[in-house]
N, C-alpha and C positions, 0 to 999 in steps of 0.2 A: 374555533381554533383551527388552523393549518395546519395539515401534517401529512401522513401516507397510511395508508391502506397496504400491507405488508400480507404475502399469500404465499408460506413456504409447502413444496410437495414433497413429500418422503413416502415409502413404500411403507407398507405395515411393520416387514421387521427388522427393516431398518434401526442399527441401533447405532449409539454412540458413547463412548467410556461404561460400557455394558447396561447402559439404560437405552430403553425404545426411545428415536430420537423426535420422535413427537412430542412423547412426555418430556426429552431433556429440553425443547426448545420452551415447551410454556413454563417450566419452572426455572432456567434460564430470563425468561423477560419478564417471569414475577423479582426475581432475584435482581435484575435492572430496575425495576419498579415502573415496568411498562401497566399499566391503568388496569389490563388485560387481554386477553388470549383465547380463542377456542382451536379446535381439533375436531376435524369432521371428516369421516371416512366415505370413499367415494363405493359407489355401487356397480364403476365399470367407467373404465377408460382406456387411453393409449397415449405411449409416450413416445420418446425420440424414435424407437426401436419398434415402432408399430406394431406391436405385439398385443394384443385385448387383453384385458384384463376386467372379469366380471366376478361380483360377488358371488354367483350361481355354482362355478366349478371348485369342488371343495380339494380337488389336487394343485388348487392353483392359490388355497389358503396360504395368507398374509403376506401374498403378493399386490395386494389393493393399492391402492394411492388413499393418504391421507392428507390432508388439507391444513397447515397450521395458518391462523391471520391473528394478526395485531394490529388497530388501527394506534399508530403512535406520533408524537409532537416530532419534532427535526431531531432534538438531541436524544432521545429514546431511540429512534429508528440506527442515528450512525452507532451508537455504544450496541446495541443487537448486531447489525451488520460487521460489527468490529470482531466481535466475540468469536463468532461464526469465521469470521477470517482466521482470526488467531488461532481458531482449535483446525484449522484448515479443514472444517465439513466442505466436501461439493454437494452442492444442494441450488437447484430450479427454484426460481423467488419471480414473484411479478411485486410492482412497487406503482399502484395505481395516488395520485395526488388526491388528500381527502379534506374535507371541509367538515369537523363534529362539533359535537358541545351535547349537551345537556336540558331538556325543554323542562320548566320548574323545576330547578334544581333544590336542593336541600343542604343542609349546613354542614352536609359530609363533601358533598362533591367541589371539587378544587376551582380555586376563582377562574382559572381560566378558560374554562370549558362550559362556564355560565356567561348566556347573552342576555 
């Protein structure tokens, strides 16, 4: 199946409608019925404002970067992208074009994602 590779960045405490917005984002694209979701915490990086950011300094706790991706089909990705508009989050996204499916799939997995 065609679709995208979805790679939203948010700060650790970063929140939004008083949930961490990591957490609002995967249970947002479950709630869309995106297939799924992870959330992975980065161990040091830098953003626009070139400022480091390592897991090591504990004064600099949940200032990390966390990593949300969703690989999703065309209409999954705009109903996410739309959501995200409408609640006006600014939020950094990369949107890489992806080819998935399923290798021996079984009787749960969705016909379109089996080759």
């Amino acid at each position: 199946m065609q679709g995208s590779f979805l790679r939203f960045y948010v700060t650790e405490s970063q929140r939004h409608r008083g949930v961490l917005l990591w957490e609002w984002l995967l249970e947002q694209g479950n709630t869309l019925g995106v297939r799924g979701g992870s959330a992975f915490r980065s161990i040091g990086g830098f953003g626009r404002r070139h400022a480091m950011h390592e897991d090591r300094f504990f004064e600099l706790a949940g200032t990390g970067g966390v990593e949300v991706e969703f690989v999703v089909g065309e209409e999954e990705e705009e109903r996410l992208l739309a959501l995200i508009r409408q609640e006006k989050i600014r939020l950094f996204y990369t949107r890489i074009p992806a080819c998935f499916g399923v290798i021996n799939p079984d009787a749960d997995d969705a016909p379109d994602l089996t080759a």
